[in-house]
C-alpha positions as CSV (number, residue, x, y, z in Angstrom):
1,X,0.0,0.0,0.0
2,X,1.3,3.6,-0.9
3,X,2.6,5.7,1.6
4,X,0.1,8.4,1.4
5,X,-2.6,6.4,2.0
6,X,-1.0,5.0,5.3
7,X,-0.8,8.7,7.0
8,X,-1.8,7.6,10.7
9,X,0.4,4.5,10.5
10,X,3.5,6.3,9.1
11,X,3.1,8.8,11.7
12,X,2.9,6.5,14.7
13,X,6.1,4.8,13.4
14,X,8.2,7.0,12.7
15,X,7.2,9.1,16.0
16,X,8.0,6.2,18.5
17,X,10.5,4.9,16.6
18,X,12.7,8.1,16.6
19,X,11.6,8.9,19.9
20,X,12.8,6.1,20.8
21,X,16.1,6.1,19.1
22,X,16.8,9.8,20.7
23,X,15.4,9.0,23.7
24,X,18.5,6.2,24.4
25,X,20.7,8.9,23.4
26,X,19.5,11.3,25.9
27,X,19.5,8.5,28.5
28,X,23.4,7.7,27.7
29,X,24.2,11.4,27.9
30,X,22.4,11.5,30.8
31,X,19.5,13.7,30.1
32,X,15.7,13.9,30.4
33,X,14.4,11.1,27.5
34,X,11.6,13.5,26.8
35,X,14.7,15.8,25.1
36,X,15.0,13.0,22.7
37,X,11.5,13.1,22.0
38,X,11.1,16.6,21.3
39,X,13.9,16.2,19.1
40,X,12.2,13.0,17.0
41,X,9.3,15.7,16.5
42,X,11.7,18.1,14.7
43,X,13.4,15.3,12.6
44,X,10.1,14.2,11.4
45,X,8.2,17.9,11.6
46,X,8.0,19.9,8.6
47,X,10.9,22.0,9.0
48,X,13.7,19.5,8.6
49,X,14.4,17.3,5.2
50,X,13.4,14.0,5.0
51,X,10.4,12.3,5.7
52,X,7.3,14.8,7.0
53,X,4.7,13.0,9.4
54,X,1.1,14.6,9.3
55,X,1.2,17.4,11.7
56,X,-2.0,16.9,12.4
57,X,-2.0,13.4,13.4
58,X,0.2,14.1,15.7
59,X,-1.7,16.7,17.4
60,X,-4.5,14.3,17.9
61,X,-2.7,11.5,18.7
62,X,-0.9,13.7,21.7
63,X,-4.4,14.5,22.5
64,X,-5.2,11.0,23.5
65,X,-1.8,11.0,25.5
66,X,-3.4,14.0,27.4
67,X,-6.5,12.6,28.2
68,X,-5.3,9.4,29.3
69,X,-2.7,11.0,31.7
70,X,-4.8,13.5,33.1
71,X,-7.5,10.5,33.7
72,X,-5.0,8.6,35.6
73,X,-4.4,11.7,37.7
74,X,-7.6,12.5,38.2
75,X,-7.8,8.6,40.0
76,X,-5.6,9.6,42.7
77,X,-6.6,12.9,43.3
78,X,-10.4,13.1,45.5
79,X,-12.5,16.3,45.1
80,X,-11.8,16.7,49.1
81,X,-8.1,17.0,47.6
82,X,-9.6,19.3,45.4
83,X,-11.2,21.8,47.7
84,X,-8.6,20.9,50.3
85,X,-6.2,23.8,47.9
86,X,-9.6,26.2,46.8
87,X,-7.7,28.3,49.0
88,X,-4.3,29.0,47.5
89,X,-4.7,27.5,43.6
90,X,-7.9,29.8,42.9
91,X,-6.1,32.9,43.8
92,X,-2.7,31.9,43.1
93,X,-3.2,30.4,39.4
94,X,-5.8,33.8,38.3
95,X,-2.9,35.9,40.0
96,X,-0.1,33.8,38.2
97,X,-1.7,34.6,34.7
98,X,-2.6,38.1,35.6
99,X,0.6,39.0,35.9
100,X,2.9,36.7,33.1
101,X,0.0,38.4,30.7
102,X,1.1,41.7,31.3
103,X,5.1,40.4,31.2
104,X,4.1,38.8,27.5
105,X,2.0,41.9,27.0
106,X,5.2,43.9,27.8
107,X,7.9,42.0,25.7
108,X,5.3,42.1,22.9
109,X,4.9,46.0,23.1
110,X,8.9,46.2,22.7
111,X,8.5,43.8,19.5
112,X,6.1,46.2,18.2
113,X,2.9,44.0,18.0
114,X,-0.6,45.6,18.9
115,X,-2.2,45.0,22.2
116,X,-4.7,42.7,21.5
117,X,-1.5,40.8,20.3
118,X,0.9,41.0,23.1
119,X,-2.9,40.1,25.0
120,X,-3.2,36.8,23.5
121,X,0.9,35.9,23.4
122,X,1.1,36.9,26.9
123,X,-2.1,34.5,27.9
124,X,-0.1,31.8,26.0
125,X,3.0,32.4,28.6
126,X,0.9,32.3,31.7
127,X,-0.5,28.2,31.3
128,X,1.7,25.6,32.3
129,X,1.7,22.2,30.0
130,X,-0.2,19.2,32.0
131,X,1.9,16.3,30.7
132,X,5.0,17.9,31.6
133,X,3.8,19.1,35.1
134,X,2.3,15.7,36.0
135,X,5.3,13.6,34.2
136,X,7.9,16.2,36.6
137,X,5.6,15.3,39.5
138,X,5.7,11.6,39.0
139,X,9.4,11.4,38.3
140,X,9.9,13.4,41.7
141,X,7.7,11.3,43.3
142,X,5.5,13.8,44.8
143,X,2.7,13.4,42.9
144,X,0.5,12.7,46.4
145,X,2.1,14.9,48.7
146,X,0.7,18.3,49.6
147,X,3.1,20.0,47.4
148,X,2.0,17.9,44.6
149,X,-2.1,18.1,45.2
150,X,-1.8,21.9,45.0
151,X,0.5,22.2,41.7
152,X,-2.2,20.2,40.4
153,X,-5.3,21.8,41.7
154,X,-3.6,25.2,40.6
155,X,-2.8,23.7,37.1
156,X,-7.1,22.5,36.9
157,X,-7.8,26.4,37.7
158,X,-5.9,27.3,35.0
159,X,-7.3,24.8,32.4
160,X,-10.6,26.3,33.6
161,X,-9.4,29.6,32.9
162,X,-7.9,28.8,29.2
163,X,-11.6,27.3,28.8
164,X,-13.2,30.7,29.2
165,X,-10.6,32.8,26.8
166,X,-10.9,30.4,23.9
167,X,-14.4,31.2,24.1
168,X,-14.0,34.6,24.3
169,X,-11.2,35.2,22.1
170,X,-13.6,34.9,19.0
171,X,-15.7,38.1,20.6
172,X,-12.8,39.8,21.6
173,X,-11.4,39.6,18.0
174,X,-14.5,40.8,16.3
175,X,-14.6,43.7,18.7
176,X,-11.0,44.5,18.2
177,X,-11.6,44.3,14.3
178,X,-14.1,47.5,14.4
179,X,-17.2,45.5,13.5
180,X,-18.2,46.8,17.5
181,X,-19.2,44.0,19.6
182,X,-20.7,45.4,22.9
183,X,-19.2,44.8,26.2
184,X,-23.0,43.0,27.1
185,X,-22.9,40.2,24.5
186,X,-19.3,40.0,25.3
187,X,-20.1,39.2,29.3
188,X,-23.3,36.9,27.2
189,X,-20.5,34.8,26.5
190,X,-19.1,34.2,29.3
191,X,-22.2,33.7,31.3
192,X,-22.7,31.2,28.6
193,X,-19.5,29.7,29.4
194,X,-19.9,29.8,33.2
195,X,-22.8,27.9,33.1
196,X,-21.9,25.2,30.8
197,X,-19.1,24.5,32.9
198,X,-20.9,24.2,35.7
199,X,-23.5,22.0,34.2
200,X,-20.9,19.2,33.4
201,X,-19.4,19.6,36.8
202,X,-22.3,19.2,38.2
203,X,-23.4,16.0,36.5
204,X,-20.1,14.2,36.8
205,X,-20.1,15.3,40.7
206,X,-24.3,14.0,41.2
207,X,-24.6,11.7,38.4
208,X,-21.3,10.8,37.3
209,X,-20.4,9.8,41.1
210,X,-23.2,7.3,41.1
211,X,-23.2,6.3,37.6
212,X,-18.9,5.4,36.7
213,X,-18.7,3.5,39.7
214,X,-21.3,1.0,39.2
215,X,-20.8,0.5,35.8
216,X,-16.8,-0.2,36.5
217,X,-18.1,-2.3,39.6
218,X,-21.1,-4.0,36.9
219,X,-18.1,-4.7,34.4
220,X,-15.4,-6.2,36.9
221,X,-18.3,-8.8,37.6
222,X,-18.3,-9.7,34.2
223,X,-14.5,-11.5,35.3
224,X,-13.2,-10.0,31.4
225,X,-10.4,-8.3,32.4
226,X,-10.5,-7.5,28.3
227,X,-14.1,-5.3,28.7
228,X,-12.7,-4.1,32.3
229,X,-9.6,-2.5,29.9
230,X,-12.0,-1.4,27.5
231,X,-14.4,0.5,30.2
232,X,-11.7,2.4,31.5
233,X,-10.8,3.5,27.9
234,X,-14.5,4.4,27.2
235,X,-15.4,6.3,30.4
236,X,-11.8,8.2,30.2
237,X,-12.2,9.4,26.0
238,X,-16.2,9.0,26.1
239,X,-16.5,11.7,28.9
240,X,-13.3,13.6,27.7
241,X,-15.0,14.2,24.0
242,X,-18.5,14.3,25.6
243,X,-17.2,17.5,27.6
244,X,-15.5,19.3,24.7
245,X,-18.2,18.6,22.6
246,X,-21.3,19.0,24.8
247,X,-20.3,21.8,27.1
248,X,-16.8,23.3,25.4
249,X,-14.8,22.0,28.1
250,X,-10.9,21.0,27.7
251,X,-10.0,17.0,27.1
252,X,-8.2,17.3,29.5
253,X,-10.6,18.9,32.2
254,X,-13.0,16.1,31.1
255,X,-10.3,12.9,32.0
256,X,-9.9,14.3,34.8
257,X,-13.2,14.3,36.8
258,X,-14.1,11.3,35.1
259,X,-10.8,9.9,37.2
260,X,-11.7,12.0,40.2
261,X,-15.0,10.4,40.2
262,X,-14.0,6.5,39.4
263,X,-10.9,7.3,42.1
264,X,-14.0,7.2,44.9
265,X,-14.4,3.3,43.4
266,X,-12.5,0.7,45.1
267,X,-11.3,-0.7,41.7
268,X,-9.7,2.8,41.2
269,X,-5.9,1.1,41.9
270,X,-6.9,-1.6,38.8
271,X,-8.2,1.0,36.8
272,X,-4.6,2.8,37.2
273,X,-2.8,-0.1,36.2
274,X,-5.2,-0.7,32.8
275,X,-4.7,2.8,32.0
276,X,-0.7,3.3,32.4
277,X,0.6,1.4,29.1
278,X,-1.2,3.6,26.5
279,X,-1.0,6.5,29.0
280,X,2.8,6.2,28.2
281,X,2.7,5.8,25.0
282,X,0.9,8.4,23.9
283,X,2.9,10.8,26.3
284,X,5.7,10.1,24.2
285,X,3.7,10.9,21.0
286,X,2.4,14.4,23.0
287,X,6.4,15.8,23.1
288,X,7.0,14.2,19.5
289,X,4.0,16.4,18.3
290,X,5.4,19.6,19.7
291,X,8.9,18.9,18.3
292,X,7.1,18.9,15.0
293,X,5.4,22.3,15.1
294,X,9.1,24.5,15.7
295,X,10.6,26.5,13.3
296,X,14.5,26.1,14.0
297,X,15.0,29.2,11.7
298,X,13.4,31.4,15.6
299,X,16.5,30.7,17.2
300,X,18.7,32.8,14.5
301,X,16.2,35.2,13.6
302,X,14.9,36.3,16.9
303,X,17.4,35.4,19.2
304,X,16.7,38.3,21.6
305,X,13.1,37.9,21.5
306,X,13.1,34.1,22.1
307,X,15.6,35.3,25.2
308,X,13.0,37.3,26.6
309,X,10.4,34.9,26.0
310,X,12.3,31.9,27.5
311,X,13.3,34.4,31.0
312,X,9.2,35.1,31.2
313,X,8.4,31.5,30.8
314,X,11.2,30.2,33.4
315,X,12.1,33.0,35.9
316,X,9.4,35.2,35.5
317,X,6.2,32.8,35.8
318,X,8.4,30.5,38.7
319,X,9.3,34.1,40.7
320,X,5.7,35.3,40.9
321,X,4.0,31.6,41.8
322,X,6.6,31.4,44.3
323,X,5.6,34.9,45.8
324,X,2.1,34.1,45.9
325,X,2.8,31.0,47.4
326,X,4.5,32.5,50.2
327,X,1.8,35.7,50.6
328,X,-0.6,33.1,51.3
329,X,2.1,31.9,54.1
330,X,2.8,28.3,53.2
331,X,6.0,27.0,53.5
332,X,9.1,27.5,51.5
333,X,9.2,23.6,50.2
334,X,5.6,24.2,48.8
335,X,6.7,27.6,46.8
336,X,9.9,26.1,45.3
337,X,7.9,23.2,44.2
338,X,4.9,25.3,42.5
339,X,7.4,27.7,41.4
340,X,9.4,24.7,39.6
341,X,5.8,23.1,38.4
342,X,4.8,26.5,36.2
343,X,8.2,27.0,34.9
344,X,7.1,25.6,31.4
345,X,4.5,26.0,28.8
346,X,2.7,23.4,26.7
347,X,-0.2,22.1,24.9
348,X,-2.9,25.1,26.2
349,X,0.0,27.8,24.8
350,X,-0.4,25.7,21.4
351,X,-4.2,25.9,21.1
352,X,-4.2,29.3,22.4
353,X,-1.7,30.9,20.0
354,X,-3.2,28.7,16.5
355,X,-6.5,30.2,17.5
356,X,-4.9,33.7,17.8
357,X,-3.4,33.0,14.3
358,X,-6.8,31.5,13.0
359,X,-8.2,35.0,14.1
360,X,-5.5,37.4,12.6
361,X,-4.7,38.4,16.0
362,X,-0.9,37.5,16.4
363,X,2.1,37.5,13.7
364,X,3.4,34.5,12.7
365,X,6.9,35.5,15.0
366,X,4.3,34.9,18.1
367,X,3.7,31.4,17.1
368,X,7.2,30.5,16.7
369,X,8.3,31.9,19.8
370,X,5.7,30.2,21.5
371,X,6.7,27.0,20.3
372,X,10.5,27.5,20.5
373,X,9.9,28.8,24.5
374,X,7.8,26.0,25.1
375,X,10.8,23.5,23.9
376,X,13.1,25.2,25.8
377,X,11.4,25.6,29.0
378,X,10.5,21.6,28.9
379,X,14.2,21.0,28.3
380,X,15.2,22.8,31.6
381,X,11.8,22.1,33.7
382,X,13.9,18.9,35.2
383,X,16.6,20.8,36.1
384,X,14.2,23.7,37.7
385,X,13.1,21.1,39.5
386,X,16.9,19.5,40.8
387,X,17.5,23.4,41.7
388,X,14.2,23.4,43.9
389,X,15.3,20.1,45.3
390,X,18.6,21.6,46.5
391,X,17.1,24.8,47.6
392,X,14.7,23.0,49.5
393,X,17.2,20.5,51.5
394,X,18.8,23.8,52.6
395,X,16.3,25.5,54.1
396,X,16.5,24.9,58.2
397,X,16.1,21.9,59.8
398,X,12.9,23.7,61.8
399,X,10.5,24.4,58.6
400,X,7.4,23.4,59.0
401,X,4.8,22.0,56.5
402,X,1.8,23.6,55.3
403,X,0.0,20.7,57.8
404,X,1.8,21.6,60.4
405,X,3.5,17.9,60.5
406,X,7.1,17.5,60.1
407,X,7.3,15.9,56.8
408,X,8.9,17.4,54.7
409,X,12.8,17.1,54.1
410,X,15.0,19.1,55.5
411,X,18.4,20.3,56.0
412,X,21.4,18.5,54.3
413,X,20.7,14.7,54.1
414,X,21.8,13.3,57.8
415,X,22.8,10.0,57.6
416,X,21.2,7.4,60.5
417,X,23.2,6.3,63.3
418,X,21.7,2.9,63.4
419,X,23.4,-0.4,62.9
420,X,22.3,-4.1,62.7
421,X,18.7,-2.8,61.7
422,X,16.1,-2.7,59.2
423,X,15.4,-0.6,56.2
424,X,11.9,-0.2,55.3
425,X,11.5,0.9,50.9
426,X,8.5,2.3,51.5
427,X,5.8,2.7,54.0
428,X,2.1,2.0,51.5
429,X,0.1,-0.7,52.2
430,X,2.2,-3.7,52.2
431,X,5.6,-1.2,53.6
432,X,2.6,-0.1,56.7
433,X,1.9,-3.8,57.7
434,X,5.6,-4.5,57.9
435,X,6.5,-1.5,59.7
436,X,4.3,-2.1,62.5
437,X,5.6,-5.3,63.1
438,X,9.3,-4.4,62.7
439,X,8.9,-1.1,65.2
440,X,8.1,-3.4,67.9
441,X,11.9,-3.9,68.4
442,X,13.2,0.0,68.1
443,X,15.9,-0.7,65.1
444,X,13.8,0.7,61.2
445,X,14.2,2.7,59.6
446,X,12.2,4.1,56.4
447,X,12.9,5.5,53.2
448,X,10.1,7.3,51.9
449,X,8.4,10.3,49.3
450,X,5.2,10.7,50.0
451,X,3.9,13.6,53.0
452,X,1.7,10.7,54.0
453,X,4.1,7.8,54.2
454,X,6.6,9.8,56.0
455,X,4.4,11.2,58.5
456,X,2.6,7.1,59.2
457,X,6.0,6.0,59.4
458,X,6.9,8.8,62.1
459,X,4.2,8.0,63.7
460,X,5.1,4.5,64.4
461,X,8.3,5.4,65.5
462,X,10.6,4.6,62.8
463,X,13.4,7.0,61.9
464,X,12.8,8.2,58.6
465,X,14.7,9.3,55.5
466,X,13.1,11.3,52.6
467,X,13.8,10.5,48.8
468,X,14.2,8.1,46.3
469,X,15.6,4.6,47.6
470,X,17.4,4.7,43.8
471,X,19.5,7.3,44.9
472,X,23.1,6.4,46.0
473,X,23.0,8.8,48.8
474,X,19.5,7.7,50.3
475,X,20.7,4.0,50.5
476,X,24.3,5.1,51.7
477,X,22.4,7.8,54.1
478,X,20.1,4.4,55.4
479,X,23.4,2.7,56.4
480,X,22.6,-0.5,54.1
481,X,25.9,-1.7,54.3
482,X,25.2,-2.1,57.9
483,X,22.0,-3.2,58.3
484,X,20.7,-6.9,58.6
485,X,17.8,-6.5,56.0
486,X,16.1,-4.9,53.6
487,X,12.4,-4.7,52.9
488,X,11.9,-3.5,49.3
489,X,8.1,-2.6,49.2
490,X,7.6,-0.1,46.6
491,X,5.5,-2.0,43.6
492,X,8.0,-0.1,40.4
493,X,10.2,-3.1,39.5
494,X,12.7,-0.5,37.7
495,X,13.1,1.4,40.7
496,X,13.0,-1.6,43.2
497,X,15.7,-3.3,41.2
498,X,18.5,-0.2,41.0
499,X,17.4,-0.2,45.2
500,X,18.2,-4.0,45.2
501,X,21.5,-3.6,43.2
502,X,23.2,-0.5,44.7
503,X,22.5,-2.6,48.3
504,X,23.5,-5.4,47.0
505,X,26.1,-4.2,45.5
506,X,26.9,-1.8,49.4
507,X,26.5,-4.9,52.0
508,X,27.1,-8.3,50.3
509,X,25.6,-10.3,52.9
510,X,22.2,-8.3,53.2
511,X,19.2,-10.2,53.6
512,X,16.9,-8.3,51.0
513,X,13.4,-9.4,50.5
514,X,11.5,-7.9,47.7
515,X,7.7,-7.7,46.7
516,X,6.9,-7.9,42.5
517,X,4.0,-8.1,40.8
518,X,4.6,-10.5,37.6
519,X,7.0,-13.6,37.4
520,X,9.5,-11.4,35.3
521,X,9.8,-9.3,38.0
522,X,10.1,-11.9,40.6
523,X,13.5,-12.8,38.2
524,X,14.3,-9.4,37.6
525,X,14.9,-8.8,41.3
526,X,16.6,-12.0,42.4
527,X,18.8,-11.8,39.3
528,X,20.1,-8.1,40.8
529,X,20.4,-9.6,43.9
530,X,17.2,-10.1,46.3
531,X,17.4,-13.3,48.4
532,X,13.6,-13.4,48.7
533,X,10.9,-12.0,45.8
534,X,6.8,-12.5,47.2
535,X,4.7,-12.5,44.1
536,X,1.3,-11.8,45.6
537,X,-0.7,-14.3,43.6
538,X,1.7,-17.0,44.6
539,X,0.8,-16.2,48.0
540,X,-2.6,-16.1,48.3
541,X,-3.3,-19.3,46.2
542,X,-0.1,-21.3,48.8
543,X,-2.4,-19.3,51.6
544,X,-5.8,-21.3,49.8
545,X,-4.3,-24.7,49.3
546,X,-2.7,-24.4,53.1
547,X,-6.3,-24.1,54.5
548,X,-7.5,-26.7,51.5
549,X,-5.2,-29.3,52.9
550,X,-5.9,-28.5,56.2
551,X,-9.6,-28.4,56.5
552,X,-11.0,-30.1,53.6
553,X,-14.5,-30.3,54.8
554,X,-17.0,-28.5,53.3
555,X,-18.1,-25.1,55.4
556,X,-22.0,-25.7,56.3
557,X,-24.7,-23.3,54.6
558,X,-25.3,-21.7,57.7
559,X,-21.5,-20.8,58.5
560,X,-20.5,-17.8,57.1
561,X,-17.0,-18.4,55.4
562,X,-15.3,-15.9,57.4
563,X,-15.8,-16.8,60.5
564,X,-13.3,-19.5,60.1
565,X,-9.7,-18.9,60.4
């Protein structure tokens, strides 16, 4: 078959396949592997020789990616998570764009572009991208800390916000063209807006509560794990397109109270799990698609202007955030963190600026330095985020959290005096049932992420250290080398295995024993080292068969089967 006729196809392959060719090479070099996958978008985009994928393939394909991720956020993050930040994300997120507006407004104004212009680049500035926020988020593992739940409230305030100036932009263009649109059919519109937004929040929060839950609960009885996957891929693009189509809402906004609402469903955690490999997937194909859209010919044409762009985008946005952040008196940890979060732009900026184009409101120049900042400020939003991570383990060993519990890291990283005792990988569900047990005797510690985690594992008395268990330091901070054993808890096989390795590799006689979830991770983990891997099926059917052999009699009708041990 023809090329040409194969557009979606040849654009899928070549995306992942470059991305992840250049992805490696970032790896080896020791860089973010989303760099390589911006740069697969601008092999393949329309700018470079060779072969051209369709442009706007890509864009919809990245939409999926979108949708999916913000779904599986929207799982882990309750609407009493939601309202728990009201306080700080409202305010903070409307101030946030306020003021990078004006700063975009202002470098526009130097560049000679009208108003209405420097308007729309400047609202472009002001919105951070969701994949990269939430990928930065998971990668840090803070995701479900405070911190965390308020970058993302903040980042669902401005989605709501975008919502409302797509809409409006249209009016505002028609005004500013001298046809005369009065200011009362311009507020029309947003009353219009307003209460179509409300509408679908109010039906996913009184009938989609009811409603997502027992038709995951009705499907899971079914025992298909085949139309189990396929629910959650309905209910997460069904609602997503039913939103943007029905009340003009953003995919993305729409995946994410339909996972806010299945999280409240005790199959939420499967529904994760069904949801991650296409999640991934198309994450990649999101920062392919963005590579595609840059001009490279920005970066020698408009050097100064993409400089300025780049310093609003990075510094200015992460400087104000952080200020609000600290006017509403929460603690330093939780600024640097937002202030790292909004230090990038993304697919809102995109949609933004193409429909400023569309209207004839923006140069071409605004478009390219759009796209050219956005790449550039998702290069350096990991290292924004090592720099908050440094300026955070500085601060005093005193700080307190915006809970009032001392959870949060602190100080340089102190490493335990114990010896002879055990290290807890952490402190969840399974890491929780062990540490109770193993407190009993005074000698754990814990290695943990999460605000929760730390402060349960505090709780129980176990000295605790904060970060990743993959980090050299953290395990050489944990005294492996002279502890007796290690409990490797955390369900990521990747990051249990470097754990397992680098303690392995620190105290050869270690007793490690190690949790997986498949039998190639169960030989994953004893291959790097772990003396003992519990694959939790195995378990429960030896934990069956034990009582099988044991009591083979049937249970009578009138004996409830739990009352037996």
């Amino acid at each position: 078959m023809p090329e040409h006729q194969t557009p979606l196809i040849a654009t899928i392959a070549a995306g992942l396949m470059l991305a992840f060719v250049f992805g490696l090479i970032a790896h080896r070099l020791r860089v973010q592997p989303l760099v390589g996958y911006l740069l697969a978008g601008v092999v393949v985009g329309p700018y470079t020789p060779g072969f051209e994928a369709d442009p706007a393939l890509a864009a919809e394909l990245a939409e999926i990616g979108v949708i999916l991720l913000m779904f599986g956020v929207g799982l882990h993050f309750s609407l009493k998570d939601l309202m728990s930040v009201a306080r700080i994300a409202v305010p903070g997120a409307v101030g946030q764009i306020a003021v990078a507006t004006l700063m975009g407004a202002g470098l526009s104004w130097t560049l000679g572009w009208s108003p209405m212009a420097g308007f729309v680049f400047g609202l472009a500035l002001s919105v951070a991208s969701t994949v990269v926020l939430i990928r930065a988020l998971q990668d840090n593992r803070i995701l479900e800390t405070s911190r965390g739940r308020i970058a993302v409230g903040w980042l669902v305030v401005e989605d709501l916000a975008m919502v409302l100036a797509l809409v409006l932009l249209p009016a505002l263009a028609t005004a500013t063209a001298g046809d005369g649109v009065p200011a009362s059919r311009i507020a029309f519109y947003l009353l219009i807006t307003l209460a179509k937004v409300s509408v679908f929040l109010a039906i996913m929060l009184i009938v989609g509560r009811r409603l997502i839950p027992w038709l995951m609960h009705h499907t899971a009885h079914t025992g298909s794990r085949e139309l189990f996957r396929l629910a959650v891929y309905a209910i997460a693009l069904g609602v997503a397109f039913g939103a943007a189509k029905l009340f003009g809402v953003s995919f993305a906004l729409g995946a994410f109270f339909a996972g806010m609402v299945m999280g409240e469903s005790y199959l939420s955690q499967q529904a994760t799990e069904e949801a991650m490999p296409l999640r991934d997937a198309f994450a990649v194909l999101f920062f392919v698609s963005v590579g595609m859209l840059l001009n490279p010919m920005v970066f020698v044409e408009a050097p100064l202007a993409l400089l300025g762009t780049v310093a609003i985008i990075v510094i200015g946005k992460s400087v104000v955030a952080y200020l609000i952040v600290r006017a509403f008196r929460h603690s330093n940890s939780t600024a640097l963190t937002i202030a790292a979060s909004l230090a990038q732009i993304g697919e809102f900026s995109f949609i933004l600026i193409g429909l400023g184009m569309e209207l004839k409101m923006v140069p071409t120049e605004a478009r390219d330095l759009v796209l050219a900042g956005a790449i550039i400020s998702i290069v350096l939003n990991p290292l924004a985020f090592l720099a908050m991570e440094r300026l955070r383990r500085g601060q005093p060993a005193t700080a307190p959290t915006d809970s009032g519990a001392s959870v949060e890291p602190v100080g340089t990283l102190q490493p335990t005096r114990l010896s002879g005792h055990d290290v807890l990988i952490g402190y969840g569900r399974v890491g929780s049932l062990i540490g109770k047990a193993l407190a009993q005797d005074g000698k754990m510690l814990v290695i943990e992420t999460t605000d929760e985690g730390i402060e349960k594992a505090r709780l129980a008395g176990a000295e605790v250290i904060v970060g990743n268990a993959a980090d050299r330091a953290i395990l050489t901070a944990a005294n492996v080398a002279g502890a007796r054993r290690l409990f490797v808890t955390i369900p990521e096989p990747f990051e249990a295995g470097q754990a397992v390795q680098q303690a392995r590799s620190a105290n050869p006689a270690l007793d490690i024993l190690a949790r997986a979830h498949s039998n190639a991770a169960v030989d994953h983990l004893k291959k790097l080292g772990a003396n003992l891997v519990v694959l939790g099926e195995s378990e429960i059917a030896d934990r069956m068969l034990e009582r099988a052999r044991r009591d083979p009699a049937p249970i009578s009708q009138n004996e409830h089967p739990l009352t037996k041990s």
